[in-house]
mmCIF file as gemmi writes it, N, C-alpha and C atoms, coordinates in Angstrom:
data_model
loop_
_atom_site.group_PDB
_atom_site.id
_atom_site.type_symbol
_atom_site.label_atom_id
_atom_site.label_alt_id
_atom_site.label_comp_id
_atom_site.label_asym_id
_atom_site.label_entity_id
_atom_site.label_seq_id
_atom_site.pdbx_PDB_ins_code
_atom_site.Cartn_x
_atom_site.Cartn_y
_atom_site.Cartn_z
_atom_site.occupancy
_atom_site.B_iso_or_equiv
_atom_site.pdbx_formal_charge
_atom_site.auth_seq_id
_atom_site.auth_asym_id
_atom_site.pdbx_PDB_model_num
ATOM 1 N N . UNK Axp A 1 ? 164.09 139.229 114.309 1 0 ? 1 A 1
ATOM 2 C CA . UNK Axp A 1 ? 163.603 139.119 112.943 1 0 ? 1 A 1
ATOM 3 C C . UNK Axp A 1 ? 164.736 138.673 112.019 1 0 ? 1 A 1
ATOM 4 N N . UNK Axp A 2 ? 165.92 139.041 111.814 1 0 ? 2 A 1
ATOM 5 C CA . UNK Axp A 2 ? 167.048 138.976 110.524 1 0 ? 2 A 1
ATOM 6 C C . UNK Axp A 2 ? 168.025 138.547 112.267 1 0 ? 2 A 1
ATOM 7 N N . UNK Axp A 3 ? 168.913 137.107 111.414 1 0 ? 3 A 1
ATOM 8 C CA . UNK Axp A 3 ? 169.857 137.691 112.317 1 0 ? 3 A 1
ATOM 9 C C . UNK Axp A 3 ? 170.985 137.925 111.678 1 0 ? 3 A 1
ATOM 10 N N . UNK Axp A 4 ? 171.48 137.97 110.562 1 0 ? 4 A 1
ATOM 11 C CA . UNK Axp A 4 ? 172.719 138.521 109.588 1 0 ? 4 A 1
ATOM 12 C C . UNK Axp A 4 ? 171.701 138.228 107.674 1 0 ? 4 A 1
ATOM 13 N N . UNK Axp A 5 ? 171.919 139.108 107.636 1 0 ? 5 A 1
ATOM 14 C CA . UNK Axp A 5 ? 172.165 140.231 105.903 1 0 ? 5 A 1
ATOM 15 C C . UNK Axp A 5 ? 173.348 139.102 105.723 1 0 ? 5 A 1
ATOM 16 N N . UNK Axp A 6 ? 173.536 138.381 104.645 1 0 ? 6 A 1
ATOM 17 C CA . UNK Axp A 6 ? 174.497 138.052 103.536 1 0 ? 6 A 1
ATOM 18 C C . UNK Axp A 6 ? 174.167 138.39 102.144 1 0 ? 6 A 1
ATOM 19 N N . UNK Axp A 7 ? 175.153 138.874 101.371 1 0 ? 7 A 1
ATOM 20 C CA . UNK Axp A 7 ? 175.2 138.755 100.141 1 0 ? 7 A 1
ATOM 21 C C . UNK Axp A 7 ? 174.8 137.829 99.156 1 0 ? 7 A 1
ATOM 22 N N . UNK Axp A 8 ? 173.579 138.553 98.429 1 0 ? 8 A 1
ATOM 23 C CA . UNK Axp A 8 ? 172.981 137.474 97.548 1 0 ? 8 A 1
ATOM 24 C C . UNK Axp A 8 ? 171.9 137.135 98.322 1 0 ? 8 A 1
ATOM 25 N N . UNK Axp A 9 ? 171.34 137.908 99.553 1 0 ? 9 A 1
ATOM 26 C CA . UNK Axp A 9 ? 169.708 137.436 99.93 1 0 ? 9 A 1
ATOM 27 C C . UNK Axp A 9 ? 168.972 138.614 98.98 1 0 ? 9 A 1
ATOM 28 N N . UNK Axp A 10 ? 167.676 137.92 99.497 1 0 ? 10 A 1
ATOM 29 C CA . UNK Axp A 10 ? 166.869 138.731 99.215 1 0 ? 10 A 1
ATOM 30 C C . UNK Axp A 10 ? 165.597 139.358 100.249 1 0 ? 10 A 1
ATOM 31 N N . UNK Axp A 11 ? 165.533 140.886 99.363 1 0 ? 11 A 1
ATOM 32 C CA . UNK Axp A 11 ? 164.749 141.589 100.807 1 0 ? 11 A 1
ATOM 33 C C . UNK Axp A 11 ? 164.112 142.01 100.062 1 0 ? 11 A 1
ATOM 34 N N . UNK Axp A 12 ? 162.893 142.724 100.499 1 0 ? 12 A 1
ATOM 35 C CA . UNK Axp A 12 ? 161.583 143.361 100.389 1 0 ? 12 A 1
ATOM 36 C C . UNK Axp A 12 ? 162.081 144.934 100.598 1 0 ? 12 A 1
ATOM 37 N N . UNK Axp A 13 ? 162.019 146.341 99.794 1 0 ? 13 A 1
ATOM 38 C CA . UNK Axp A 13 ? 161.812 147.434 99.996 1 0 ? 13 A 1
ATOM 39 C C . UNK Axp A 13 ? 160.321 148.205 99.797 1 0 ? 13 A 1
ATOM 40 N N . UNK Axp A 14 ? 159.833 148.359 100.872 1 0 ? 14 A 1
ATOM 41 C CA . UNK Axp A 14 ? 158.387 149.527 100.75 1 0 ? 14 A 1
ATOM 42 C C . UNK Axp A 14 ? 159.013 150.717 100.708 1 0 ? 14 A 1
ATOM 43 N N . UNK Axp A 15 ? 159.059 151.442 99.352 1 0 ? 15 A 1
ATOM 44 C CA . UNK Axp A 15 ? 159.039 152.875 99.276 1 0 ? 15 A 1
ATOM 45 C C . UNK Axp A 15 ? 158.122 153.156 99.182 1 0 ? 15 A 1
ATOM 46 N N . UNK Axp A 16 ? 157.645 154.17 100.147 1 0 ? 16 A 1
ATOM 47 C CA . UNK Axp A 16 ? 156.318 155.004 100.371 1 0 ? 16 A 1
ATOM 48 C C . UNK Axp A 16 ? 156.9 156.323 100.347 1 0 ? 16 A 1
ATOM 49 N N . UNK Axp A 17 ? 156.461 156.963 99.281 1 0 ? 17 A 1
ATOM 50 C CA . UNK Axp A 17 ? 156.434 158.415 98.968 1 0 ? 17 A 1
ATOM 51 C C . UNK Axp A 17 ? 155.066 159.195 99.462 1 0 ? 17 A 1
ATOM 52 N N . UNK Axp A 18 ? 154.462 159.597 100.447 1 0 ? 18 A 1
ATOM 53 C CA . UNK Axp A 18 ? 153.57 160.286 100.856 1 0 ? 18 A 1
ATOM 54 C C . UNK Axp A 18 ? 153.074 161.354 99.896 1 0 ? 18 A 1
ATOM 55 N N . UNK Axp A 19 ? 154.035 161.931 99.905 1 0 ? 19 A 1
ATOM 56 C CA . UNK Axp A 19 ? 153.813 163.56 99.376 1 0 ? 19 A 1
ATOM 57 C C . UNK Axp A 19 ? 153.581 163.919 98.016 1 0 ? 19 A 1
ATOM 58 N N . UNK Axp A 20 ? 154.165 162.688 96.968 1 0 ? 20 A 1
ATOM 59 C CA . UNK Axp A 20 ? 154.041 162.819 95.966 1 0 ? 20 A 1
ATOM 60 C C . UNK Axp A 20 ? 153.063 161.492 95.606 1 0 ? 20 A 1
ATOM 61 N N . UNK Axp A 21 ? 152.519 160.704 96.613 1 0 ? 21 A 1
ATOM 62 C CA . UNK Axp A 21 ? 151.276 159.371 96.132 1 0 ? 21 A 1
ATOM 63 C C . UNK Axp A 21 ? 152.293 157.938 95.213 1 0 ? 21 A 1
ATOM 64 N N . UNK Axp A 22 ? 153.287 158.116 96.111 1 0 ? 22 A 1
ATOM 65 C CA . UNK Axp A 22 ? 154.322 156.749 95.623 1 0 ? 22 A 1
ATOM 66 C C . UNK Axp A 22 ? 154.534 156.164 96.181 1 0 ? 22 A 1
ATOM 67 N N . UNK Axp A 23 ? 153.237 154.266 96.177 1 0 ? 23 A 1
ATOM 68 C CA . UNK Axp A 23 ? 153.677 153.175 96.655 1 0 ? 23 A 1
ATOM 69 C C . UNK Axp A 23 ? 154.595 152.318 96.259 1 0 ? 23 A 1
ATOM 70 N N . UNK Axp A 24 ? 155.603 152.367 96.391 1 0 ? 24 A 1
ATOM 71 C CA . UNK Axp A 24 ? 156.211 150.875 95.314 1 0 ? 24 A 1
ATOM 72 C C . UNK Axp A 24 ? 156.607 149.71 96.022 1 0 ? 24 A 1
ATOM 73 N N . UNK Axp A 25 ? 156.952 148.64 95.628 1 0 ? 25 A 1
ATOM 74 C CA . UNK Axp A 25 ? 157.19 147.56 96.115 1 0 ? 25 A 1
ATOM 75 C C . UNK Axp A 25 ? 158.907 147.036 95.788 1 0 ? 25 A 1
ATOM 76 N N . UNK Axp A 26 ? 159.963 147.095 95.76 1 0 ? 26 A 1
ATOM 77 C CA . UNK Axp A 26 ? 160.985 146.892 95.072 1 0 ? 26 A 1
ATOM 78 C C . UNK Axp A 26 ? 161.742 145.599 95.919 1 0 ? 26 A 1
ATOM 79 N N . UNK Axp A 27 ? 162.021 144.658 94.521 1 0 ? 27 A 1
ATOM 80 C CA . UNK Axp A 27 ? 162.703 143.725 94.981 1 0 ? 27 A 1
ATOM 81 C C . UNK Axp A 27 ? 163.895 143.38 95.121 1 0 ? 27 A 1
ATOM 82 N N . UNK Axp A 28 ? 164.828 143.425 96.182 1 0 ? 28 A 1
ATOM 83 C CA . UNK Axp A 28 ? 165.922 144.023 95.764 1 0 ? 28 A 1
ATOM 84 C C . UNK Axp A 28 ? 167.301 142.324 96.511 1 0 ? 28 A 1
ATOM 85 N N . UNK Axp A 29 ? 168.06 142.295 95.43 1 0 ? 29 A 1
ATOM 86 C CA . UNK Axp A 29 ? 169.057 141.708 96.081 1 0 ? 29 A 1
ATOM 87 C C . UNK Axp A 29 ? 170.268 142.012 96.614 1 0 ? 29 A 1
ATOM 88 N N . UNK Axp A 30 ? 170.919 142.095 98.112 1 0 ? 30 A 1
ATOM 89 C CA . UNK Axp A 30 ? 171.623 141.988 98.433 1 0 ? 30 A 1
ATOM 90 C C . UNK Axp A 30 ? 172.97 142.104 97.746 1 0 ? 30 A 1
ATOM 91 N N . UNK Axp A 31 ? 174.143 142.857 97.979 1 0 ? 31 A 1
ATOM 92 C CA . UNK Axp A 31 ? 175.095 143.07 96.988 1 0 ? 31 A 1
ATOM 93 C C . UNK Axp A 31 ? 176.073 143.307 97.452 1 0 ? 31 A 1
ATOM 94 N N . UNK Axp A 32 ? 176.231 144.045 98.615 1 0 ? 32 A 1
ATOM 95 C CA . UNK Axp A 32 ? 177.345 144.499 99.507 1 0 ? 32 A 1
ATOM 96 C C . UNK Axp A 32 ? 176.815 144.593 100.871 1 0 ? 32 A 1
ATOM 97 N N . UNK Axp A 33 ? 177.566 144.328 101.926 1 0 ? 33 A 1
ATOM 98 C CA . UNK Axp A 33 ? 176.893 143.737 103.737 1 0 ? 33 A 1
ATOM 99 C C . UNK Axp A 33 ? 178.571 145.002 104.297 1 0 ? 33 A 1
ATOM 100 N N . UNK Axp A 34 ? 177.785 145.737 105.137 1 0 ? 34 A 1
ATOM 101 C CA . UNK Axp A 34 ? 179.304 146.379 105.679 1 0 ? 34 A 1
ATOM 102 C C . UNK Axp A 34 ? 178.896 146.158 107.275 1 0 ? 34 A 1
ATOM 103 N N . UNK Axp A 35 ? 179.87 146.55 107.629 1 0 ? 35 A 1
ATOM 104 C CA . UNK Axp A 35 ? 179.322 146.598 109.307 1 0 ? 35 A 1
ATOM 105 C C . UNK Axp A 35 ? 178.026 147.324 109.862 1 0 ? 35 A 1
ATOM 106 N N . UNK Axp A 36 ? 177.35 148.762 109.13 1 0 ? 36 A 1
ATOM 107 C CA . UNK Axp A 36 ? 176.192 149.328 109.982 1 0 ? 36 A 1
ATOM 108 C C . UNK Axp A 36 ? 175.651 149.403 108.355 1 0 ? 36 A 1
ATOM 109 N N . UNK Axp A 37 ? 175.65 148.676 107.537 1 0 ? 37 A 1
ATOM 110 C CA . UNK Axp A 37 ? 174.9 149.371 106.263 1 0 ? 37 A 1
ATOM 111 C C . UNK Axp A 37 ? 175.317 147.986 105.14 1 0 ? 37 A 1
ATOM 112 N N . UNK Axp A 38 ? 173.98 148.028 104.733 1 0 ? 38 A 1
ATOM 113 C CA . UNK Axp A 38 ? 173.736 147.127 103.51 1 0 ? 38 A 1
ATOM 114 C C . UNK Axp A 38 ? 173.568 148.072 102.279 1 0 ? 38 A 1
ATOM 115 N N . UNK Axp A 39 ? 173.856 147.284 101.055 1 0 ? 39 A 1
ATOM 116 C CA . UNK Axp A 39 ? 172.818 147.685 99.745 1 0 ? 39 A 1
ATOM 117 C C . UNK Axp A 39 ? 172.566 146.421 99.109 1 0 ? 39 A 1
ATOM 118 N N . UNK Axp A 40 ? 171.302 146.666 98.265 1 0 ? 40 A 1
ATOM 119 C CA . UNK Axp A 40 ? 170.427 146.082 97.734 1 0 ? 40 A 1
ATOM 120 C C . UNK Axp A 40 ? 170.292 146.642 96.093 1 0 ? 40 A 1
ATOM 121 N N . UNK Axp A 41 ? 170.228 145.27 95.338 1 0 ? 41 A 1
ATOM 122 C CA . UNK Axp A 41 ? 169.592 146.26 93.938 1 0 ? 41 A 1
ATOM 123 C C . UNK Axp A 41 ? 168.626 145.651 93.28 1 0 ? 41 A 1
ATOM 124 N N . UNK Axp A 42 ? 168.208 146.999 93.1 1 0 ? 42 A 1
ATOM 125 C CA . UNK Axp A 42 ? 166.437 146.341 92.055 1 0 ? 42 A 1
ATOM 126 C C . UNK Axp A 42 ? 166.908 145.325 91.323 1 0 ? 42 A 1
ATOM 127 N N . UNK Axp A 43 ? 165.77 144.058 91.264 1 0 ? 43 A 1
ATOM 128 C CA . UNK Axp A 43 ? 165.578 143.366 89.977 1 0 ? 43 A 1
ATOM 129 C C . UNK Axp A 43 ? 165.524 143.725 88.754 1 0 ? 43 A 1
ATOM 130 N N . UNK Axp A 44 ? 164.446 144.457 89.008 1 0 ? 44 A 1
ATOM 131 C CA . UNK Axp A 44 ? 163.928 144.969 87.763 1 0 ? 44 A 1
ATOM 132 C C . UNK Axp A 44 ? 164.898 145.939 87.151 1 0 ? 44 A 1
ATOM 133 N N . UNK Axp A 45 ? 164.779 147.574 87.868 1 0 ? 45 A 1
ATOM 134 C CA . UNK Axp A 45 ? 165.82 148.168 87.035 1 0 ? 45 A 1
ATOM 135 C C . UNK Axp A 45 ? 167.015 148.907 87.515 1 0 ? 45 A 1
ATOM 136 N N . UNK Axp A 46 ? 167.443 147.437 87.997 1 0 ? 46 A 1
ATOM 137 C CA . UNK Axp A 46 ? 168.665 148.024 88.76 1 0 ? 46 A 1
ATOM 138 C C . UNK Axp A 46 ? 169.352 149.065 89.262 1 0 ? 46 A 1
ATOM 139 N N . UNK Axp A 47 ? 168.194 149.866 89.88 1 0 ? 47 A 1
ATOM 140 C CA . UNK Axp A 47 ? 168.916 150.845 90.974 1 0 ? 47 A 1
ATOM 141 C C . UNK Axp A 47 ? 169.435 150.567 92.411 1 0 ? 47 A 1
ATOM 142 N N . UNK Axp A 48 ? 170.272 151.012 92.67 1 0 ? 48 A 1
ATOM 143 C CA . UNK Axp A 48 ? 170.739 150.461 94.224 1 0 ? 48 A 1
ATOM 144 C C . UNK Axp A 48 ? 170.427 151.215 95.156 1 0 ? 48 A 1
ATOM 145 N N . UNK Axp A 49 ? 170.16 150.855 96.179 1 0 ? 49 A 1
ATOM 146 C CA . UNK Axp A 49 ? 169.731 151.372 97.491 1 0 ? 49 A 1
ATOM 147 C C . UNK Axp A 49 ? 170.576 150.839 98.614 1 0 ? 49 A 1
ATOM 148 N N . UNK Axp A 50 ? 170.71 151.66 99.271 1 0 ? 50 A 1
ATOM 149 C CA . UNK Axp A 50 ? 171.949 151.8 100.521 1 0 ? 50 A 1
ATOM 150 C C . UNK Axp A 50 ? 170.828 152.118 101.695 1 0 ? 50 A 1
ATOM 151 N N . UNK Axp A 51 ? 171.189 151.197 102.904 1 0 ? 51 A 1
ATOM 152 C CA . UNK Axp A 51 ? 170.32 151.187 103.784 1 0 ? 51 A 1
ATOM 153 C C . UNK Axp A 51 ? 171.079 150.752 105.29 1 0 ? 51 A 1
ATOM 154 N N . UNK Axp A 52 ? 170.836 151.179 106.516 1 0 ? 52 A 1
ATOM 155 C CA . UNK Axp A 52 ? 171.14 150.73 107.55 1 0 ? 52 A 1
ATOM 156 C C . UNK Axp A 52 ? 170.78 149.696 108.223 1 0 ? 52 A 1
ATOM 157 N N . UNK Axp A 53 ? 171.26 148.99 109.066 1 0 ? 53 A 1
ATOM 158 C CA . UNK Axp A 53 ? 170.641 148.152 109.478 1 0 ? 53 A 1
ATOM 159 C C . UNK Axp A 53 ? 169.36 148.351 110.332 1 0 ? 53 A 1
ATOM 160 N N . UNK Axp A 54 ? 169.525 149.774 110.87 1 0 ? 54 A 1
ATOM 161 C CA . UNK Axp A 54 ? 167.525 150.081 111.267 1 0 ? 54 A 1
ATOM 162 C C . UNK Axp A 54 ? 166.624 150.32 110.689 1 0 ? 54 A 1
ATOM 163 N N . UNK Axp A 55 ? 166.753 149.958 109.158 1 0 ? 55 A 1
ATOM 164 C CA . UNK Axp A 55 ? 165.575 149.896 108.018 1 0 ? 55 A 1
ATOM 165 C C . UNK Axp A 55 ? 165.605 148.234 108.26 1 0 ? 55 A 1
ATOM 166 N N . UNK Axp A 56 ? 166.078 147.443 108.599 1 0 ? 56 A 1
ATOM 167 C CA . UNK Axp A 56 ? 165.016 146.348 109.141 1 0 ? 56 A 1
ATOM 168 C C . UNK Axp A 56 ? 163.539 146.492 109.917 1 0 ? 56 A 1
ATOM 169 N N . UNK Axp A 57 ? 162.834 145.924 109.284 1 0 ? 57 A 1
ATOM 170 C CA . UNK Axp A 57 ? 161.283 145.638 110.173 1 0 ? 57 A 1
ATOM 171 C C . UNK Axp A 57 ? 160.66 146.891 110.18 1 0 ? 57 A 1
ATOM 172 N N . UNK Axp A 58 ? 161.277 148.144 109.661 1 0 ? 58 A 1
ATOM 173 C CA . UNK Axp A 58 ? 160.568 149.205 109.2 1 0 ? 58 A 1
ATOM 174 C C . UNK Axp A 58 ? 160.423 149.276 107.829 1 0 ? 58 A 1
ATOM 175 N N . UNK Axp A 59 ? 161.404 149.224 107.126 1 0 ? 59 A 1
ATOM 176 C CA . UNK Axp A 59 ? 160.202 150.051 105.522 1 0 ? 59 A 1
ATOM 177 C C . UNK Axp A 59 ? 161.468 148.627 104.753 1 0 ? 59 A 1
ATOM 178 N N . UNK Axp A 60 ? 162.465 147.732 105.126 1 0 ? 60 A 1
ATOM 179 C CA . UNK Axp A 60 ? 162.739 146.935 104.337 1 0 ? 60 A 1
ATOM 180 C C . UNK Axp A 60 ? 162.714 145.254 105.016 1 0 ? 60 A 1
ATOM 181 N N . UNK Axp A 61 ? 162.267 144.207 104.334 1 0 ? 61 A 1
ATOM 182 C CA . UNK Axp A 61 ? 161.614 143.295 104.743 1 0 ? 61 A 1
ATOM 183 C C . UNK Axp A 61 ? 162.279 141.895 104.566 1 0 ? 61 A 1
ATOM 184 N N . UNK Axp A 62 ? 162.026 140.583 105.221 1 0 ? 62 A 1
ATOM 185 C CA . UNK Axp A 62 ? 162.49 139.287 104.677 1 0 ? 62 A 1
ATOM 186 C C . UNK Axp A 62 ? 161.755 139.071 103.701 1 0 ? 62 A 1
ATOM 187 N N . UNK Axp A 63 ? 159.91 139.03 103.603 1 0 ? 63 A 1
ATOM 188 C CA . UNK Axp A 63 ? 159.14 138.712 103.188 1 0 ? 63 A 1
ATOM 189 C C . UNK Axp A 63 ? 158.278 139.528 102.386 1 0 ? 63 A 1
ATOM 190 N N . UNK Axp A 64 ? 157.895 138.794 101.047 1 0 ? 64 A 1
ATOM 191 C CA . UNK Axp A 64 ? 157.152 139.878 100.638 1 0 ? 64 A 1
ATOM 192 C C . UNK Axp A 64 ? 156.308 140.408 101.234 1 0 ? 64 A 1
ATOM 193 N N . UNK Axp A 65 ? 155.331 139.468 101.702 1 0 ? 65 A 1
ATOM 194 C CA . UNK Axp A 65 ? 153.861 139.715 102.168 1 0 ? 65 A 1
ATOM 195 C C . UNK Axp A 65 ? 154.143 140.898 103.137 1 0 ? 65 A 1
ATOM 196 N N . UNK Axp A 66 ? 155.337 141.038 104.419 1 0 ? 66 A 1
ATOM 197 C CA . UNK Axp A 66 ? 155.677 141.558 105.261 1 0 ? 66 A 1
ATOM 198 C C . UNK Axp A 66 ? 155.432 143.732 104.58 1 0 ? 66 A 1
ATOM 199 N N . UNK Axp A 67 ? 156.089 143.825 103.508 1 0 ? 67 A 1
ATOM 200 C CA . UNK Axp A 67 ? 156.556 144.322 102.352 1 0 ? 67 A 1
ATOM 201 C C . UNK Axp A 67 ? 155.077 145.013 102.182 1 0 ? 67 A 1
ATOM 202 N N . UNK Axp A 68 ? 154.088 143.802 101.546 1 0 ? 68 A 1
ATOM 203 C CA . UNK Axp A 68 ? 153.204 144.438 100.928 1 0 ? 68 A 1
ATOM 204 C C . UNK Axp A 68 ? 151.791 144.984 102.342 1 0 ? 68 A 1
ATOM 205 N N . UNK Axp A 69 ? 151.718 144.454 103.285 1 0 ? 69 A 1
ATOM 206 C CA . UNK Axp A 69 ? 151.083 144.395 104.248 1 0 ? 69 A 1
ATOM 207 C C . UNK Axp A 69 ? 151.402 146.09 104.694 1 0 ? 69 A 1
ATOM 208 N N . UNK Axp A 70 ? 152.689 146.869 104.846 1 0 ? 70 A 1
ATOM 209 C CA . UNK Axp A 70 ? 153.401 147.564 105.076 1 0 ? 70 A 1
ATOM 210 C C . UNK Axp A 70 ? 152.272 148.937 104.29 1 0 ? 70 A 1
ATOM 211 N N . UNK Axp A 71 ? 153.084 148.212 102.652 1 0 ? 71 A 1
ATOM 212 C CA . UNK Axp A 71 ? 152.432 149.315 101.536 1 0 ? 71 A 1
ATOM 213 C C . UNK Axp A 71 ? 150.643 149.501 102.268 1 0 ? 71 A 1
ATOM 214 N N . UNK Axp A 72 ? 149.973 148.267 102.039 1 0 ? 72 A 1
ATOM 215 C CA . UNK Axp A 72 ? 148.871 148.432 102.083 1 0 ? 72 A 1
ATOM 216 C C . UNK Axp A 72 ? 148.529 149.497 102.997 1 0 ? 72 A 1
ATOM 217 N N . UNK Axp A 73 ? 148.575 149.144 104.198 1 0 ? 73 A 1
ATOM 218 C CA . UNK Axp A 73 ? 148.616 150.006 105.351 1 0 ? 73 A 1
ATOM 219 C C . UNK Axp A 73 ? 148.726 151.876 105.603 1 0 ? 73 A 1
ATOM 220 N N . UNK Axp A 74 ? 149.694 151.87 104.622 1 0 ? 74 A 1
ATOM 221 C CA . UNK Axp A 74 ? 150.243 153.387 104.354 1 0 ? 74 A 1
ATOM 222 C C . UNK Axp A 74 ? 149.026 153.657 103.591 1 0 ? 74 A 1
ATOM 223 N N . UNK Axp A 75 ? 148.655 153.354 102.216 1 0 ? 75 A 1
ATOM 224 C CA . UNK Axp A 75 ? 147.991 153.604 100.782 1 0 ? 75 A 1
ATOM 225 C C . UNK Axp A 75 ? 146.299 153.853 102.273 1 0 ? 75 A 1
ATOM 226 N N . UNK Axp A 76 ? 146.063 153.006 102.991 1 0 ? 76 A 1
ATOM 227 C CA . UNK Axp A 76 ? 144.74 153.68 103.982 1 0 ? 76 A 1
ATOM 228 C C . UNK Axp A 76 ? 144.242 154.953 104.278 1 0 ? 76 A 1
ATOM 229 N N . UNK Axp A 77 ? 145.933 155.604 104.602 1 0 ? 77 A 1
ATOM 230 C CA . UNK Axp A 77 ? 146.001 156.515 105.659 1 0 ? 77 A 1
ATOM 231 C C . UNK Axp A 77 ? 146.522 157.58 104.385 1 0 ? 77 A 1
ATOM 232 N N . UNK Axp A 78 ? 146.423 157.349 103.249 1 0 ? 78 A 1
ATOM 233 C CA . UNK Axp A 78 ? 147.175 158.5 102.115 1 0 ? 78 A 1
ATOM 234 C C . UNK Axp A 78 ? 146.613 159.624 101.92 1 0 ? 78 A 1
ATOM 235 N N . UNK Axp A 79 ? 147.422 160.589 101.72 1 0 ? 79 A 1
ATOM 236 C CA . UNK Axp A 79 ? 147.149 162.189 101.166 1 0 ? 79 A 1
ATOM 237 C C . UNK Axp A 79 ? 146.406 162.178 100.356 1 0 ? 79 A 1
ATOM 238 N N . UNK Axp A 80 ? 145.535 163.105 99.709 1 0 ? 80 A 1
ATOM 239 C CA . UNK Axp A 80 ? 145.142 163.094 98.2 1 0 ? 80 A 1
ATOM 240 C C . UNK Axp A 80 ? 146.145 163.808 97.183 1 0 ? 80 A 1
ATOM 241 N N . UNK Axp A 81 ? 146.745 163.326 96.646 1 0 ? 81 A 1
ATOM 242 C CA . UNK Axp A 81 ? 147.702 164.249 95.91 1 0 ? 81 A 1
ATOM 243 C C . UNK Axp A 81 ? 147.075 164.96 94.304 1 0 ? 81 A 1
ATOM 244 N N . UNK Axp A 82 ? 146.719 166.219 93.938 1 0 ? 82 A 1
ATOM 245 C CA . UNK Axp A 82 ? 146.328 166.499 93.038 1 0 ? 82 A 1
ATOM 246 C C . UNK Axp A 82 ? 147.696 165.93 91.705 1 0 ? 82 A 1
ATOM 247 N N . UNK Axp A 83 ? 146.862 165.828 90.649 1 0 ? 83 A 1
ATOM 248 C CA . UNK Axp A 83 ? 148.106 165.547 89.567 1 0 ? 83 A 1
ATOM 249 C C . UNK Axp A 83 ? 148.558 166.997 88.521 1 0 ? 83 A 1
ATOM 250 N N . UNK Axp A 84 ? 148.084 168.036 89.085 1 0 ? 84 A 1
ATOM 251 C CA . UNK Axp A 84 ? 148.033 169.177 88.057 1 0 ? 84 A 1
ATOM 252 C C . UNK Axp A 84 ? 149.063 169.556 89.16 1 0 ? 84 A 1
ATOM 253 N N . UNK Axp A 85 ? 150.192 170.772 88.037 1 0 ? 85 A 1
ATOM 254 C CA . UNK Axp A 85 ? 150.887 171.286 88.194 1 0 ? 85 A 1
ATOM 255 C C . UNK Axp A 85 ? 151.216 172.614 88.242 1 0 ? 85 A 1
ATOM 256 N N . UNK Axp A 86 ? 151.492 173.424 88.705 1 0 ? 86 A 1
ATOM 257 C CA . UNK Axp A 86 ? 151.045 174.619 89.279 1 0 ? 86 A 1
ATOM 258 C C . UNK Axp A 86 ? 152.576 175.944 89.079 1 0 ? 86 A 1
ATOM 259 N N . UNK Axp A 87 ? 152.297 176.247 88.672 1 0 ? 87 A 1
ATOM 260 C CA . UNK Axp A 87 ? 153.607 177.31 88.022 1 0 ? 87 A 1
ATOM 261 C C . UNK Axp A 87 ? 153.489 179.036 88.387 1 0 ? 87 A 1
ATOM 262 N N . UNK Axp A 88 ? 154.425 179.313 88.88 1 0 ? 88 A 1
ATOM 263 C CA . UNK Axp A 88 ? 154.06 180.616 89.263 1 0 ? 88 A 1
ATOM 264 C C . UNK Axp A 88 ? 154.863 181.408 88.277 1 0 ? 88 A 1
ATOM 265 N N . UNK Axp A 89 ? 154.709 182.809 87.736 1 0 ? 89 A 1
ATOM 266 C CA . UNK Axp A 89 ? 154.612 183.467 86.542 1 0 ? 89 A 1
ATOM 267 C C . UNK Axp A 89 ? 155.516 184.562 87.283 1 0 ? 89 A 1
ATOM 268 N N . UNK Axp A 90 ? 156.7 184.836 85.889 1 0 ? 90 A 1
ATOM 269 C CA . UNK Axp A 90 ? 157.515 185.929 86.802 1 0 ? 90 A 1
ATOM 270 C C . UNK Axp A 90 ? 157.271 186.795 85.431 1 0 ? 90 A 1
């Protein structure tokens, strides 16, 4: 699938939050390449993400579609997450 990560590509991140009902899609560019570990930073709002090279072809992508095909897939099989919040009383 990838055969070298350089600086200044661009990759696809599927964060799938299960537990709390968080699909996102993040587009992230390339920024630093080390020997077992990349990072990437959002477009949008520039947070960085640090990743190994075995988040290839699992949850980070060449392609969007790859990316969104991913999300879709998960969002099928999702929890129901209530949105109320629940506080216990001391």
């Amino acid at each position: 699938m990838y055969s070298t990560i350089n600086k200044g590509d661009m990759v696809y991140y599927a964060r799938i939050q299960k537990k709390n009902g968080t699909y996102d899609l993040c587009e992230l560019k390339v920024r630093t390449v080390g020997e077992d570990y990349f990072c990437g930073m959002d477009k949008k709002d520039r947070h960085v993400y640090l990743f190994g090279y075995n988040a290839l072809g699992d949850y980070v992508f060449q392609t969007r579609k790859e990316a969104l095909d991913k999300i879709h897939a998960a969002e099928k099989n999702k929890v129901e997450v209530s949105e109320e919040t629940y506080y216990e009383e001391y």
